[in-house]
Structure formats: structure tokens, C-alpha cells
N, C-alpha and C positions, 0 to 999 in steps of 0.2 A: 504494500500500500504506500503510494505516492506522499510525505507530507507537503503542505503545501508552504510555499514562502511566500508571504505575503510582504509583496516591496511598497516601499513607499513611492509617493506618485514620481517623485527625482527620479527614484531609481529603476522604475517604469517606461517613464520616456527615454531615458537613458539605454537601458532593453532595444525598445523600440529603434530608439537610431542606430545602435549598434546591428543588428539584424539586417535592418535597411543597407548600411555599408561594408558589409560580410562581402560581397565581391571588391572593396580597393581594399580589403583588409587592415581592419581600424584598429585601433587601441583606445580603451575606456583609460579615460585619467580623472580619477578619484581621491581624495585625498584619505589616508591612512584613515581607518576605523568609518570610513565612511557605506562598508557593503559589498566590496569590490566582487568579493569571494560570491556571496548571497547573487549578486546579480549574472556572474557569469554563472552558478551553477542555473538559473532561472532561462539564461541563452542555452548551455548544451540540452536542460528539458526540452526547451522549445525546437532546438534545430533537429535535436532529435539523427541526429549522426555519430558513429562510434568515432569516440574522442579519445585525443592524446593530450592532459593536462600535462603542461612542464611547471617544473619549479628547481630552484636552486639550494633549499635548505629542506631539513628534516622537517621543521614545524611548517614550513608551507606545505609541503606534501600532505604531511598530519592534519594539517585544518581544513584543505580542500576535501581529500579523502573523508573527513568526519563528516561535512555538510555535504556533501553529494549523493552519502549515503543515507544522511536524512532523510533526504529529498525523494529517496527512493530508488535512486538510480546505482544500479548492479556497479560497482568499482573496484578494483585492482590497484595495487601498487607493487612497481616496476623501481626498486631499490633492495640493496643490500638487507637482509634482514626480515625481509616480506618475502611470504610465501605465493607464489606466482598464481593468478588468476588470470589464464588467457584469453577465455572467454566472456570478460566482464564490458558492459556498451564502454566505460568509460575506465582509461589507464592514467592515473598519476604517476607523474614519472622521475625519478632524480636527472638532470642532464646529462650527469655525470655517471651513471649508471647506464642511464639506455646509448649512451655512447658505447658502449662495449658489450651492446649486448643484440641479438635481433629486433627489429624496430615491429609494433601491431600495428595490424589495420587502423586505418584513421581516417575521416573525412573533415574532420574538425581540429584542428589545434588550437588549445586556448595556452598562452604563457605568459606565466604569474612573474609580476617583474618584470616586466620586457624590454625594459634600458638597456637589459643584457645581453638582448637578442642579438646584439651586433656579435658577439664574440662567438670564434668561430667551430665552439663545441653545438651551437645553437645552430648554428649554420650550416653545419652536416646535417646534422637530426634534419632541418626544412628540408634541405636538397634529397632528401628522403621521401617528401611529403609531397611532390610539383602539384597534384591536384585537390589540394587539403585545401578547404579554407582554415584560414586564421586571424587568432582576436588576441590581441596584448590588451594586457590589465597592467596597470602602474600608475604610482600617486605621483613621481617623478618621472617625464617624458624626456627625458636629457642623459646623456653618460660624461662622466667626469673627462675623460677620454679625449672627447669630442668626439667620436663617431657619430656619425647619423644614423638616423634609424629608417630615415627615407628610403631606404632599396628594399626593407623590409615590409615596411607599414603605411599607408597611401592616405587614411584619415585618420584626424584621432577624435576623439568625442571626449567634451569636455562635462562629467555629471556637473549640473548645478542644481 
């Protein structure tokens, strides 16, 4: 049984534009404790395509993985220490892990943090994906670096 997430109307419209720009593939920029999590899992419900969630840390993995499953949606986790679920609609993944490891089906990539995107473990894993859509979530849209994230991401949506 499905629970339901009831977003708030921000985070709603937010949804909606996001959806809308799944073809130049967007990134939602949200500010920290603002839903980020809540709204992207509300987008794989709705796109309703087996997904490859990335993240770079344990606890991001751990808090998408716990709200997803909430949510109701069958999930795996694709790191050290998790016992493999290959058949689950939706995989969270360590970057660093599924770099080394065989990549799942995926029509969807969502990646948590996506300032990161640019660096080039994240960069393998896409050139894995060519006909995946994908959604960056991050409350910072800039890498210290300088890299752009332009060859990656085409809008971004800003929640208000």
C-alpha cells in the first residue's frame, strides 16, 4: 500500500514544472530542509519508470531509501553492505559503488546533489544511461571548481 505525500502547494508546482522539463533535463534547487527528497520521490511515483537514485554519502542513500519506501515504492540499495535487490522499480545507488559494479535498468535518473554531476565518476555512470531521463536535486547549483553543469542539465527550477 502506497503512503501518500502530501506536498505542499511550493512543492507541487515545483513537481509540476519539473515533469514538464524532464526532456532538457532540469534540476530542482531547493534550499536544504526544504522537501527536496519528498518531492523527487512524488516525481519517480508519478513518472513511474525504473529509477536509478544517485547519491554520494551513506545518509543520503539512507534517507532516500527510507522515504521511497514509504511511499511505497519497491527499493534497493546498490552499496557496500546492502544486500542486493535487483529486481526492485527503484535503485539507490553509492557513485562510488555502482562505478564498479554492473549498472540496472533505468529510464529515470534522479541525482541527489548534482553540483557533483560534473565529476567524472558521475559521468561514466550517464554515458551508461544515453536514453534515461534525468533530474538533479540540489540546494547549491554551482561547484567550487567552476565547472558547469551546462552539458549536463538544460533547466533548472527554482522551488519558491
Amino acid at each position: 500500500m502506497c503512503a501518500v505525500i502530501s506536498l505542499r502547494p511550493y512543492q507541487l508546482d515545483a513537481v509540476e514544472a519539473v515533469v514538464r522539463a524532464i526532456p532538457k533535463r532540469p534540476i530542482l534547487v531547493s534550499p536544504t530542509g526544504s522537501g527536496k527528497t519528498y518531492m523527487a520521490v512524488a516525481l519517480v511515483d508519478r513518472v513511474g519508470l525504473p529509477t536509478l537514485w544517485l547519491a554520494h554519502r551513506k545518509e543520503l542513500i539512507d534517507q532516500a531509501a527510507g522515504r521511497l519506501q514509504a511511499h511505497g515504492l519497491t527499493t534497493g540499495i546498490i552499496m557496500a553492505g546492502y544486500a542486493p535487490f535487483p529486481l526492485a522499480q527503484v535503485q539507490v545507488a553509492s557513485v562510488q559503488t555502482l562505478a564498479r559494479r554492473d549498472r540496472p535498468p533505468a529510464g529515470l535518473i534522479v541525482i541527489d546533489e548534482c553540483h557533483r554531476a560534473a565529476a567524472d565518476s558521475y559521468r561514466a555512470i550517464l554515458d551508461g544511461y544515453p536514453d534515461a531521463a534525468v533530474i538533479g536535486l540540489t540546494a547549491t547549483p554551482f561547484r567550487l571548481d567552476g565547472r558547469g553543469l551546462g552539458d549536463l542539465f538544460g533547466e533548472i527550477i527554482v522551488v519558491a
